[in-house]
Residue, then its C-alpha position, 0 to 999 in steps of 0.5 A: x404401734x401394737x406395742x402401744x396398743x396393747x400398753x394402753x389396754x393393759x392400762x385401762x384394765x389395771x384402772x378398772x381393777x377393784x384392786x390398788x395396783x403401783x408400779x416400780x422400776x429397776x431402781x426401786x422408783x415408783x413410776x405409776x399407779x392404777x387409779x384405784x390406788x389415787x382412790x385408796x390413798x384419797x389423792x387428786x390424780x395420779x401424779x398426785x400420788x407419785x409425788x406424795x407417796x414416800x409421804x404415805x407411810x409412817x416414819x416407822x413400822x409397828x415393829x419400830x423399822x424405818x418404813x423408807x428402809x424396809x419398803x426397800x429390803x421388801x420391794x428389792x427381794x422381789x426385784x431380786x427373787x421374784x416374788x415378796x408377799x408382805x403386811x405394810x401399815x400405810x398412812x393417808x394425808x390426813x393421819x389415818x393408819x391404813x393396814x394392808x398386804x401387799x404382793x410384789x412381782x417382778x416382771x419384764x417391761x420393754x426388756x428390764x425386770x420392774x416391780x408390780x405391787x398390788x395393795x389390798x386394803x386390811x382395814x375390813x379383815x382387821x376391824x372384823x379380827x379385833x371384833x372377834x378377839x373382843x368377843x372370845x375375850x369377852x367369851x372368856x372372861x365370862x367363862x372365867x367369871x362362871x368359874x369363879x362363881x362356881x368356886x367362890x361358892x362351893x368355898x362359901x358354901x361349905x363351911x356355911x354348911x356347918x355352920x346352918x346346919x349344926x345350929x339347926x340339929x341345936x335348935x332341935x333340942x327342946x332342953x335348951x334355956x331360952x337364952x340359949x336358944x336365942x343366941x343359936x336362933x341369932x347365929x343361925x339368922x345370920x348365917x342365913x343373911x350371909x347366904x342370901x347375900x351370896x344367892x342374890x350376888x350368883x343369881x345377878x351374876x348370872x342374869x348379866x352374863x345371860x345364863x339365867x334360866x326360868x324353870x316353868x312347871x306346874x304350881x299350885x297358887x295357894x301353896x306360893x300364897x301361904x308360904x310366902x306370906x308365912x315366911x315373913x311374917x316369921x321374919x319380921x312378926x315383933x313389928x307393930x305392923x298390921x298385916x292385910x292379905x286380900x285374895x280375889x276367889x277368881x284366881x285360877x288353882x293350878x298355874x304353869x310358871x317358875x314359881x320359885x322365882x315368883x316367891x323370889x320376886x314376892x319375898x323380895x318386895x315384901x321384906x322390902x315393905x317389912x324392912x322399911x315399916x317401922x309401924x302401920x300397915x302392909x298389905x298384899x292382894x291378889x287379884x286376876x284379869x282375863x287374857x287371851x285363850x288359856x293366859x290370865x294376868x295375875x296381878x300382885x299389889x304390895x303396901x305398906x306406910x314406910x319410909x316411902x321414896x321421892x321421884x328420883x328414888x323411884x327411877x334409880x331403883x333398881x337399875x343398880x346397886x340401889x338404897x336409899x336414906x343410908x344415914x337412917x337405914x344404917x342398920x337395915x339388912x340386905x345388900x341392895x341387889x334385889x330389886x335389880x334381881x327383881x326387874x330382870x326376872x319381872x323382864x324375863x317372865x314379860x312381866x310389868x311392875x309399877x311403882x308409886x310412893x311418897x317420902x314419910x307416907x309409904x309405896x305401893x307396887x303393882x306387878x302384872x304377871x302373865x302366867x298360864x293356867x292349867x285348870x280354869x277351876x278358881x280358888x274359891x270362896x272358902x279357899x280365899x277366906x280360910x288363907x286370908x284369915x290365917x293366923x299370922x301372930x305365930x308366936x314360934x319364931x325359931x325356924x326349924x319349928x315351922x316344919x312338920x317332920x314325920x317319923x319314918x323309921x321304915x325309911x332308909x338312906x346313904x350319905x356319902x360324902x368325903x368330909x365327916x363333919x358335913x356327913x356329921x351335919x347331914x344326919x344330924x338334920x336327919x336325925x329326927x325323922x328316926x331313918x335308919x342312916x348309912x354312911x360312906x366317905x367315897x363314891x368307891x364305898x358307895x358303889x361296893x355297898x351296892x354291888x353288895x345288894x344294899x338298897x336304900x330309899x334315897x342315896x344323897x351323893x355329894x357331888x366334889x369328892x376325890x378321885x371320884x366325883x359323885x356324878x361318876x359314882x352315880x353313873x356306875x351304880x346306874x350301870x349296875x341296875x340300881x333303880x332307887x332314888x339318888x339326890x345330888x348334894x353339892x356346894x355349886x350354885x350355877x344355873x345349870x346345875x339342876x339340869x346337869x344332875x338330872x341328865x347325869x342319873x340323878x333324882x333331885x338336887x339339893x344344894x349345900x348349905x342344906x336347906x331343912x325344908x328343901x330336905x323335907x320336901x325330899x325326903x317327904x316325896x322319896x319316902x313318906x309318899x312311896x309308903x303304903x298309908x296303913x305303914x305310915x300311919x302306924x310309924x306315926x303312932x309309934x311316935x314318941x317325943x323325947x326332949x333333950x336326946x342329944x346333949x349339946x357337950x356330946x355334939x360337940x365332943x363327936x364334932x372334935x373327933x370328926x375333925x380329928x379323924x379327919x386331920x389324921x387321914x389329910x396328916x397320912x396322905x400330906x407326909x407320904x407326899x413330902x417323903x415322896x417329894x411329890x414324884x407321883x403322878x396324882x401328888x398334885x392332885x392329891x395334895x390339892x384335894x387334901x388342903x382343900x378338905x382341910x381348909x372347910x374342916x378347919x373353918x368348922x372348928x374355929x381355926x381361921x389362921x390355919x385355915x387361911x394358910x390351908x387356903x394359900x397351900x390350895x393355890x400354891x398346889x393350883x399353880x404346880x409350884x412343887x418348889x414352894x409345895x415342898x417348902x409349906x408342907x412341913x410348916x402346915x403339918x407341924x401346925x396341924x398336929x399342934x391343934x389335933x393335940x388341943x382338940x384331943x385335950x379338949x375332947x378328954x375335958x368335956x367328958x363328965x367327971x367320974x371314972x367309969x366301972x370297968x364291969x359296967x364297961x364289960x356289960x355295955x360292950x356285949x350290949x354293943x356287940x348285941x345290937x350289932x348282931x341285930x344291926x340295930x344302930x341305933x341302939x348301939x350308938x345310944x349305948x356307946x354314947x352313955x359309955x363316953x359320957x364316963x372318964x376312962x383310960x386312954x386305952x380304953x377310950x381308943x378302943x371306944x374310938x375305934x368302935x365309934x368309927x365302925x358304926x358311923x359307916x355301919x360296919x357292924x361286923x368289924x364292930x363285933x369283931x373289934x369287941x370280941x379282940x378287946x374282951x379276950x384280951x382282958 
């Protein structure tokens, strides 16, 4: 009777269980359950379940075993050892896959072993599983797709560099024929399309991958105004357009928001009204209405008598890739990103934009922008009048024109970068403010030039450099006490990336292609404005303007030797790893940085074919195939010698005709060897200049090679030296 008692209890406690509980005899037969499982398993009754229960799983499990053999194996092992702990896939009546893990026990029932299995239902634990593998899958394809983007554009990027800014050191010279100038103005308009496409493509990419970032700061309202204004008229100033600017006096000075995404919005949606006009009128006012404590709304409202768009045209805009009428607009510019870029910074700045418009008669847009105002003093009357009566018919189209650059001879910098045709680039942008300019290939170079007690107003440092990456190299001349100024130059255009500089010891951050006016801007805030006024007024006196100083056959021939000694260094480092058959520890590494540099510089000089197998090699060293490495290697140096061999003969031909006078060359050497004494660089550059515009012997020209490279990184003493070596051997 007691026995009884005690089995009915049990009973009722295993019903009550939360958990489903079956029980097997000595022959493996299922002979009960608790009624949490009858619940599980969505039966009528217990005996319900018993009846139906080999039923209850599919014929095979996920590891293709039939289900009735290894429920045997794995109830038996219990019977047989004590214990089985297993993961069983289920299947309800009605075709439901049902996960769950399983625990046998052996136990002794009115003296013979039985089975009590527990089941706990997975499909929780599974779902949340899966849940989180679909995240950090997620995770990692954006992290995959951030990696990309930041590669893609330091590759883009860096030939785009060369590109902009050699056009840009061209259209510096005023000798230029207006063809000439035209045609360079044509190149350099393109490239800047292509950049913008590549900006508007890594700015999306961001925004969907929730990385965008606004960078609040205090800005000055006019300011944005006029250069907004000023660059699209510039753009598109040979329309028959009429162009209205309407400020209200009332609108606060000085405001607190990302004013460089403000004139993105702005530049968007008026070369949106410019590209779409092909006559009539665009108009841009600027009003404001009173908000709360110290918020104002600033209210933009753009114009024009373009094209216009129906209904359904408004409601797609922006929402994706988006432009309309493609037959007509066949050859307009752009890629139909930036609306779509619009509206998201618009939602970020809890902005609002409304738009009307109308096919054949035009579109207006209303932006209502919240913004902070840090001085409640307004613009003004005068201030509004004398934007609104700006002279917009600017008949200088040409880009770099637009820019006032001051005569800094006082000033002094380092460049230091790893690859000489962007040094090259890099002070040739410089080249007008007449700076005195130092040079280094490395971040090593960079450092023993400061532990040299060098100093300098500004360091631009370029951020990817073999060995040592220009973060590392800035962070060791920070721990040596040097205080002055260091930019950051880098082709990486993440966001992110401003910041990242700034915590690692950096002042500014320019990204590559150089941007000529953001480059202004430095080197006007870092040097100019840390002058005294009495020393900046004298340099501007001292100014002398001197048209045509650089011809364009002698850019040309120094971008040749760039390359050139460029190749030599990558051709030196490629064969002592083929010799090696790439034993040592960085070869990889080595390898990798080398193609690399190679690919770009083989890009700047028009050698797309051997570029792109630069590019294969680059990823055949990513993916440490030492095998293939080995194989290509000889390949690509055979073809590399090949054009180094074609751009020598080049360099010799572009010289001028003429034999040089072997006493003229004595006289300008010690002219040379003078000015390096006084470390006047640039004047034993103009000198050395003028020798190479003469045919010489090919000793000769070696030696002028040679002096060449010594000046470029202002090693004045070994250019002395290699002079006095040259004279007392003749």
């Amino acid at each position: 009777m007691k026995m009884q008692e005690t089995e009915e209890r049990t009973q009722i406690m295993l019903d009550a269980a939360p958990f489903s509980v079956i029980f097997w005899d000595k022959d493996l037969k299922l002979i009960d359950c608790n009624q949490e499982a009858v619940k599980m398993f969505e039966m009528i009754d217990k005996s319900d379940f018993i009846e139906h229960f080999y039923y209850l799983s599919p014929e095979y499990q996920p590891d293709g075993i039939l289900s009735k053999d290894k429920g045997i194996d794995l109830v038996g092992k219990a019977l047989r050892e004590g214990y089985s702990r297993f993961e069983w896939t289920h299947q309800k009546m009605d075709g439901e896959m049902l996960p769950v893990e399983a625990i046998c026990i052996r136990v002794k029932h009115r003296n013979e072993f039985t089975v009590t299995e527990y089941i706990r239902d997975l499909r929780e634990q599974k779902k949340m599983i899966a849940e989180m593998r679909k995240a950090e899958a997620a995770e990692e394809s954006s992290k995959a797709k951030s990696e990309f983007l930041a590669k893609m554009s330091h590759e883009i990027r860096t030939p785009m560099n060369a590109i902009l800014g050699i056009t840009e050191i061209q259209l510096q010279d005023e000798s230029l024929s207006r063809s000439t100038k035209e045609a360079l103005e044509r190149i350099f308009n393109s490239a800047d399309l292509l950049l913008g496409i590549i900006n508007d493509i890594l700015d999306l990419s961001k925004i969907e991958a929730g990385k965008f970032e606004l960078i609040p700061a205090q800005y000055d309202i006019a300011s944005l105004i006029h250069d907004t204004v000023q660059l699209n008229m510039m753009r598109y100033e040979s329309k028959p357009i009429e162009f209205k600017l309407e400020i209200d006096e009332n609108i606060p000075v000085i405001l607190f928001g990302d004013e460089l995404r403000i004139k993105q919005i702005l530049n968007n949606l008026l070369s949106n009204a410019f590209k779409y006009t092909h006559e009539g009128m665009i108009s841009l006012t600027i009003s404001t209405e009173p908000m709360d404590g110290d918020n104002v709304m600033i209210i933009f409202r753009i114009s024009d008598t373009g094209q216009g768009m129906t209904a359904e045209q408004v409601q797609k805009l922006g929402s994706e890739y988006s432009r309309f009428n493609m037959e007509a607009n066949r050859k307009t510019e752009g890629t139909g990103l930036g609306m779509n870029i619009t509206r998201n910074l618009l939602r970020m700045m809890n902005a609002s934009i409304e738009i009307e418009s109308a096919p054949n008669k035009g579109s207006i847009f209303t932006i209502h922008l919240p913004q902070k105002f840090l001085d409640s003093d307004p613009i003004g009357r005068v201030m509004a009048e004398n934007l609104m009566q700006l002279n917009f018919t600017n008949e200088q189209r040409i880009r770099n024109l637009q820019i006032n650059r001051e005569y800094m001879p006082y000033g002094r910098v380092l460049i230091v970068d790893d690859v000489e045709t962007n040094l090259y680039v890099a002070r040739g942008l410089m080249a007008s403010y007449d700076l005195s300019i130092d040079t280094a290939v490395s971040g090593y170079e960079a450092i023993e030039k400061v532990k040299n007690k060098a100093t300098y107003d500004v360091i631009f440092m370029d951020h990817m450099m073999p060995k040592m990456d220009g973060i590392e190299a800035t962070k060791i001349i920070r721990e040596l006490g040097y205080t002055k100024p260091i930019v950051a130059l880098t082709a990486n255009a993440l966001t992110g990336q401003a910041e990242m500089f700034l915590k690692n010891g950096f002042d500014e951050f320019i990204s590559k292609p150089i941007d000529i006016r953001q480059l202004n801007m430095v080197l006007n805030k870092l040097i100019r404005d840390k002058y005294p006024s009495e020393v900046v007024d004298a340099a501007r006196k001292q100014k002398e303007i001197v048209a045509g100083r650089k011809k364009t056959q002698e850019i040309d021939s120094q971008l040749l030797a760039f390359f050139i000694s460029d190749a030599k260094k990558a051709i030196g480092v490629l064969e002592a790893i083929y010799l090696n058959k790439c034993r040592r520890v960085d070869d990889v590494s080595m390898f990798i940085i080398n193609v690399h540099a190679m690919k770009s510089a083989l890009a700047n000089v028009g050698e797309k074919e051997l570029s792109n197998e630069a590019l294969i090699l680059e990823q055949v060293g990513r993916d440490n195939d030492i095998k293939l490495l080995l194989e290509k290697i000889p390949f690509f140096l055979e073809s590399l010698y090949k054009v180094i061999a074609k751009f020598e003969e080049k360099e010799h031909k572009i010289k001028k005709e003429g034999f040089g006078d072997y006493s003229q060359l004595k006289e300008k050497l010690n002219e040379i060897r003078t000015a390096c004494g006084e470390y006047n660089k640039k004047a034993a550059k103009d000198l050395l200049a003028e020798l190479k515009t003469k045919e010489w012997s090919d000793t000769v020209n070696e030696h002028l090679d040679v002096l060449a490279e010594f000046l470029l990184h202002s090693e004045f003493d070994e250019a002395v030296k290699s002079i006095d070596d040259y004279l007392n051997k003749k």
